[in-house]
C-alpha positions as CSV (number, residue, x, y, z in Angstrom):
1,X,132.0,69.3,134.8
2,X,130.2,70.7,131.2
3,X,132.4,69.6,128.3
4,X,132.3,72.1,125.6
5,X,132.9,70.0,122.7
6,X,129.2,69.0,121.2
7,X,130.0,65.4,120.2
8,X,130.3,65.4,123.7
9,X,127.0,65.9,124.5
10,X,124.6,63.7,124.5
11,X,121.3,64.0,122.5
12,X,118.1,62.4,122.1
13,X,115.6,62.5,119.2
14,X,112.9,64.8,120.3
15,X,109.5,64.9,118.7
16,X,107.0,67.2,118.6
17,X,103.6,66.9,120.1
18,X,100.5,67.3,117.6
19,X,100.0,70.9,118.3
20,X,101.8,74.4,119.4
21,X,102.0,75.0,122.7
22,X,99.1,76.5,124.7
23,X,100.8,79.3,125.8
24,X,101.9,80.3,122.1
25,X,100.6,83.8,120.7
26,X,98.0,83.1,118.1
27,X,97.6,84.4,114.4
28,X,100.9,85.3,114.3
29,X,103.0,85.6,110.8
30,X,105.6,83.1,111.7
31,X,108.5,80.9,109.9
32,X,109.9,77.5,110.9
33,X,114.0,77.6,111.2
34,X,116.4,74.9,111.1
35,X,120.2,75.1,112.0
36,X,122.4,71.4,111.2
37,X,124.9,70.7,112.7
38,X,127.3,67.9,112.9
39,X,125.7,66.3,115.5
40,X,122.2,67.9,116.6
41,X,119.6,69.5,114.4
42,X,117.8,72.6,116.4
43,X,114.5,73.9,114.7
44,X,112.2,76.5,116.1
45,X,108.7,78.1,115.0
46,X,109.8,82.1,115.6
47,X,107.5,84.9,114.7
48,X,108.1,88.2,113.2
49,X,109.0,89.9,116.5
50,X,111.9,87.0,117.2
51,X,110.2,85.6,119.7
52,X,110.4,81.7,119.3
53,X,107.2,80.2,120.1
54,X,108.0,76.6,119.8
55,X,111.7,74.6,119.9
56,X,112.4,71.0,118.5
57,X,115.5,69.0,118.3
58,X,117.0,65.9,116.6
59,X,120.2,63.9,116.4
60,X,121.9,64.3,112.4
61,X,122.4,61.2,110.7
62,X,125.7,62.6,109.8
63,X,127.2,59.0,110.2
64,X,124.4,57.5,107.5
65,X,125.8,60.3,104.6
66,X,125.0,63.3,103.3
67,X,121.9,61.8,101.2
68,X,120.4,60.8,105.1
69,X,120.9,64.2,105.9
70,X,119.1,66.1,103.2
71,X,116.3,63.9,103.6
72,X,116.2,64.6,107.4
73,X,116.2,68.1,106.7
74,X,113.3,67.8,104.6
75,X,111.3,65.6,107.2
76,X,112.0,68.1,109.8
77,X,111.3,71.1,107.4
78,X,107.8,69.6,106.7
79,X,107.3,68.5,110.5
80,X,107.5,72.1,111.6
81,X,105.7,73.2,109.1
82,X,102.9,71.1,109.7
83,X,102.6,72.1,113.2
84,X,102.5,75.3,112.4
85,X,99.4,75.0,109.6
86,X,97.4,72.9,112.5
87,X,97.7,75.9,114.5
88,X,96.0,79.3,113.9
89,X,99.4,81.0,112.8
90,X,100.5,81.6,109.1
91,X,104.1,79.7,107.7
92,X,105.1,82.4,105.5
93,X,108.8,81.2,104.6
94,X,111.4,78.7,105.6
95,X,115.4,79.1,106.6
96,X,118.2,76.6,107.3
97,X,121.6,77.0,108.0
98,X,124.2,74.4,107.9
99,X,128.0,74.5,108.4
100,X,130.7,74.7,105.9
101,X,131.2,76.7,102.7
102,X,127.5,77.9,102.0
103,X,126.7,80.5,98.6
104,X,123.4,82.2,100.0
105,X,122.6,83.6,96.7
106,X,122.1,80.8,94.7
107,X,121.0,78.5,97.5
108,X,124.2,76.3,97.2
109,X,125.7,74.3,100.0
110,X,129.4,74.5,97.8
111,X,131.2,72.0,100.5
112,X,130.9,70.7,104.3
113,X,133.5,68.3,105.5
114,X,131.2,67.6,109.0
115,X,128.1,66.7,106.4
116,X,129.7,65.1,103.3
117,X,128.5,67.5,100.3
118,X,129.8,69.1,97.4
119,X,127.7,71.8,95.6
120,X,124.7,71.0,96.7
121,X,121.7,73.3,95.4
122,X,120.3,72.4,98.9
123,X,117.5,75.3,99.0
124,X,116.0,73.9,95.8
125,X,115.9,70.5,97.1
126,X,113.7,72.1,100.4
127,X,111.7,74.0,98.1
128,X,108.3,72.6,99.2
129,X,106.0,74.0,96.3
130,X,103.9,75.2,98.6
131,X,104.7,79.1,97.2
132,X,106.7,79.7,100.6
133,X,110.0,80.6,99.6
134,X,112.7,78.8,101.2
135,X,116.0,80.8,102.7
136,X,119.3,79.0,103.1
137,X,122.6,80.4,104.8
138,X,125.6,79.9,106.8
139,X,125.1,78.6,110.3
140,X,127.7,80.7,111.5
141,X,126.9,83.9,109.6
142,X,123.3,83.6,110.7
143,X,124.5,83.6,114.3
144,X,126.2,86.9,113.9
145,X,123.1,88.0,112.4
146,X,120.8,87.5,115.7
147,X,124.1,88.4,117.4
148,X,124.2,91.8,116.1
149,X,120.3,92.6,115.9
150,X,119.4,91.0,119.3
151,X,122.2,89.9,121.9
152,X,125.8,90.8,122.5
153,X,126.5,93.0,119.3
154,X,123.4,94.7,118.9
155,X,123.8,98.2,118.0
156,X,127.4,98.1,116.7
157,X,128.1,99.0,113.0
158,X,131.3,96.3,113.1
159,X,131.4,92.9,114.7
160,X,133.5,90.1,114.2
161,X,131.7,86.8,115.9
162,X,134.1,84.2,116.6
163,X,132.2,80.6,117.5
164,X,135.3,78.4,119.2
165,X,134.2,75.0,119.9
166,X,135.1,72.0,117.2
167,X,137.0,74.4,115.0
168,X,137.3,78.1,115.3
169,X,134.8,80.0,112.6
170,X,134.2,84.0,111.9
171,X,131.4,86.2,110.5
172,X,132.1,89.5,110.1
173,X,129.5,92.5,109.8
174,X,130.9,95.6,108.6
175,X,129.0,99.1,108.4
176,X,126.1,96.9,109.2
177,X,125.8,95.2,106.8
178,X,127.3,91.0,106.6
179,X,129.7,90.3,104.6
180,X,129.2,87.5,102.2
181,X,132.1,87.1,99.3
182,X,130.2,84.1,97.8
183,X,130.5,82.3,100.8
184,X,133.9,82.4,101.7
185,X,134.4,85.2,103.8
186,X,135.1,85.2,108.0
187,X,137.1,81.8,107.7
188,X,139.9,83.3,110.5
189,X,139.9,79.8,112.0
190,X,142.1,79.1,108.8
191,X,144.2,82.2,109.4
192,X,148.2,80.4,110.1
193,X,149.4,81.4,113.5
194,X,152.1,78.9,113.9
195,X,153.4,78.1,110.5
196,X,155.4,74.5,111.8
197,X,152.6,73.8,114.0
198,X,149.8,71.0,114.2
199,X,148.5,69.8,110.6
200,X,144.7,71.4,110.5
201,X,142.2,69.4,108.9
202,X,142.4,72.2,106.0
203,X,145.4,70.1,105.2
204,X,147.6,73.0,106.2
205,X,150.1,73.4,109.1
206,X,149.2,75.7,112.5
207,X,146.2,77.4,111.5
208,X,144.2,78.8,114.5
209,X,142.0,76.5,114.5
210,X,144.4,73.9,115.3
211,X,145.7,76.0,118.6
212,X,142.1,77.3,120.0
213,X,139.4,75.1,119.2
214,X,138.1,73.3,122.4
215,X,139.1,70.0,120.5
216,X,142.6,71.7,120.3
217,X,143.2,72.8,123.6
218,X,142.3,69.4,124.9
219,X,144.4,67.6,122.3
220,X,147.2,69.6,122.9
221,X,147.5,69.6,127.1
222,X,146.8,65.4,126.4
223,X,150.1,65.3,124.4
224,X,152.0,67.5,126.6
225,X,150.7,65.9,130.0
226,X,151.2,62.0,129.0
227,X,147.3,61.4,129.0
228,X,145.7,59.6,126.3
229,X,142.9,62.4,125.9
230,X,141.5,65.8,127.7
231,X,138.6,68.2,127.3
232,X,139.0,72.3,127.1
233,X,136.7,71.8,130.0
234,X,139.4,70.1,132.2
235,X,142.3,72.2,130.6
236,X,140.3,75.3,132.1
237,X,139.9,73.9,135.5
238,X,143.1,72.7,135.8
239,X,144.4,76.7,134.1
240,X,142.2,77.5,137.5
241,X,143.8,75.1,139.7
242,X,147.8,75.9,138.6
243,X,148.6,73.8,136.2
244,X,151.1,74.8,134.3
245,X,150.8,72.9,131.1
246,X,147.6,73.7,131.5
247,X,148.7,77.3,132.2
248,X,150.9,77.0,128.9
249,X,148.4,75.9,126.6
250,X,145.5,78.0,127.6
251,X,148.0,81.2,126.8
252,X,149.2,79.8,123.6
253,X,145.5,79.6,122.5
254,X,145.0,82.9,123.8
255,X,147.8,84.6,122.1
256,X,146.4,82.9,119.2
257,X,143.2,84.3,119.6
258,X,144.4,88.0,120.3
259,X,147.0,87.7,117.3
260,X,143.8,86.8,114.7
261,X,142.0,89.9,116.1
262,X,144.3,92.0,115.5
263,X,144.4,90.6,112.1
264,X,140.7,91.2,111.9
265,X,140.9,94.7,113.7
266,X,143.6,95.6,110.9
267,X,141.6,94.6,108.0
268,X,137.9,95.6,109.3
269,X,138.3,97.5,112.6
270,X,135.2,95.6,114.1
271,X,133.7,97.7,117.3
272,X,133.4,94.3,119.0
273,X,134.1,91.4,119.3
274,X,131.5,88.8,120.1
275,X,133.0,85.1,121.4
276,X,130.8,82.3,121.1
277,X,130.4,78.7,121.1
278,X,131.0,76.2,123.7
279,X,134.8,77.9,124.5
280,X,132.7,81.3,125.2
281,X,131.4,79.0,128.7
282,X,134.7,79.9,130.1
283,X,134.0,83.3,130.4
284,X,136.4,85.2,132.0
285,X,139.5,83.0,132.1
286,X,139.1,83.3,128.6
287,X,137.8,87.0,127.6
288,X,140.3,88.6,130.6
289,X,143.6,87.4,129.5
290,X,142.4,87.8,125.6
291,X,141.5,91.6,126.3
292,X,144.5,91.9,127.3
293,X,146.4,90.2,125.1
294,X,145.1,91.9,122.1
295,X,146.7,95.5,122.2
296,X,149.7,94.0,121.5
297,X,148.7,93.3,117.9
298,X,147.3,97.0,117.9
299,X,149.1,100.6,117.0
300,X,146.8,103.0,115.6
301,X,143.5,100.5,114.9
302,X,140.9,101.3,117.2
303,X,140.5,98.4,120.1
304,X,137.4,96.2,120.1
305,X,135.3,95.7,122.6
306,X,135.5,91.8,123.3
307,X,132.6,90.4,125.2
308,X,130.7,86.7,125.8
309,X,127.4,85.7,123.1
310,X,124.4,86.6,124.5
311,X,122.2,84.2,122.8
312,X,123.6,80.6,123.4
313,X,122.3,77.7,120.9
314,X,119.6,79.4,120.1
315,X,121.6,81.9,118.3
316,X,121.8,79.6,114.6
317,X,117.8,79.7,114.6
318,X,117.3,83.1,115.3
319,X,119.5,83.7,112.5
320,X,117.3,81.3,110.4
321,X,114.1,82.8,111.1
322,X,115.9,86.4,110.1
323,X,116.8,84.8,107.0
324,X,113.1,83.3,106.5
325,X,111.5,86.5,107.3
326,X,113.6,88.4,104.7
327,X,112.8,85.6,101.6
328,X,109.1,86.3,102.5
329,X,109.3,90.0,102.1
330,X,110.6,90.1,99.1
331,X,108.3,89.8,95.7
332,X,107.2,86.7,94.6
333,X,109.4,84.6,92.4
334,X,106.1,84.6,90.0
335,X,106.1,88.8,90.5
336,X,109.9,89.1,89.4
337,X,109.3,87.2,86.2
């Protein structure tokens, strides 16, 4: 049985060897992409056609603090980008994403409770001097991104992605375009669906995140069944096999769910809605019941499609690479002056 949660899951430092693979397309403009997380670090060599040509992973030093982390980015930033100058193909920009509260426009990590950091002007610390411009975002937001241009949203004007696996996150493009609001915008896992419900590590009371996060939906059948702890994994084979606590707190998540997208539909009337993150493994025993659940919430808003991420965990480097490619094609920080 796959749990969903990613602390769960057990990593192991990879290294790279000295050189790209054979097999890799040669002379290629390409750009080395980083997405953090908590818990793993994914980086990838992607050229300009998305195509990734090499993948790398490492385990976060999350536990060592925020100053271990930063200087682990940088190693694997300069890693990457060393494979890539031994090779025949041109770096021409950087990108990393990390979670939390991220200000894209002035390179600031502004807070991350998984990583330990306050205003951080984290793109200026990765700036290499090299001349490559460095692109920072939103691990999240750069998901929707590759989302919308390459998997489960593409062509769609409006999307709402919706990552449920530690916490329950949003990113929402609207008439194409992502929107940003200094870095605040698409937090619906904050959105209160039971106001006297379980304290949310926001330091608020029954936000959804608290009801349909994998880690909630374990935490939650645990407390109701008698047993010291449970994974959404087991919740959803036991929702499969009859259980009905099981049964109980799978369609209290649900309802949940469907009750923030109709928020969301309200407010931005997203064609569809892409479900991702380690939750989104379900599949159907999640996306039925929430398809149906959300017309409810509906009366004259159009309904959106809801439908599984097509990209997996390669979705947050994608997203950086988009990000890397766009820094490099703008004019040169010596041109603007």
């Amino acid at each position: 049985m796959t749990d969903w949660v990613p602390a769960a899951m057990p990593h192991t430092t990879a290294r790279s060897s000295s050189r790209l693979g054979a097999d890799a397309p040669s002379g290629h403009r390409v750009v080395a992409a980083l997405d953090v997380g908590g818990t793993s670090t994914k980086g990838a060599i992607v050229d300009a056609d998305m195509r990734v040509v090499h993948e790398l992973r490492w385990t976060t030093p999350r536990r060592a603090g925020p100053v271990a982390v930063v200087d682990s980015i940088r190693e694997h930033v300069a890693e990457l980008v060393e494979l890539i100058d031994a090779s025949d193909h041109e770096c021409v920009a950087t990108g990393v994403v990390v979670p939390g509260v991220v200000d894209e426009a002035r390179g600031l990590a502004i807070h991350s409770v998984n990583l330990g950091w306050w205003d951080l002007p984290l793109a200026a610390m990765l700036d290499d001097r090299s001349g490559r411009p460095v692109a920072l975002g939103h691990d999240v937001r750069a998901g929707a991104l590759a989302e919308h241009r390459l998997g489960a949203g593409r062509g769609a004007t409006g999307m709402l992605f919706m990552p449920l696996g530690y916490g329950v996150a949003g990113a929402i493009i609207a008439d194409g375009r992502l929107l940003l609001s200094g870095g605040y915008a698409g937090e619906i896992g904050h959105l209160v669906v039971e106001p006297d419900g379980d304290a949310c590590g926001c330091g608020r009371h029954g936000c959804l995140e608290s009801v349909a996060s994998a880690v909630s939906i374990g935490r939650r059948y645990a407390a109701r069944a008698g047993r010291e702890q449970a994974t959404a994994a087991e919740v959803a084979d036991l929702v499969r096999a009859g259980d009905p606590i099981a049964r109980i707190v799978w369609a209290e998540a649900v309802g949940a769910l469907a009750f923030a997208i109709g928020v969301a539909a309200t407010l931005v009337a997203p064609e569809v809605v892409v479900i991702g993150g380690g939750l989104s493994l379900a599949g159907e025993l999640l996306l039925e019941p929430l398809r149906a659940a959300v017309p409810a919430w509906l009366s004259f808003q159009p309904l959106p499609r809801i439908v599984g991420a097509a990209l997996g965990d390669r979705a947050g480097c994608l997203g950086a690479a988009m990000l890397a490619f766009q820094a490099a094609d703008r004019p040169s920080r010596a041109h603007r002056r």
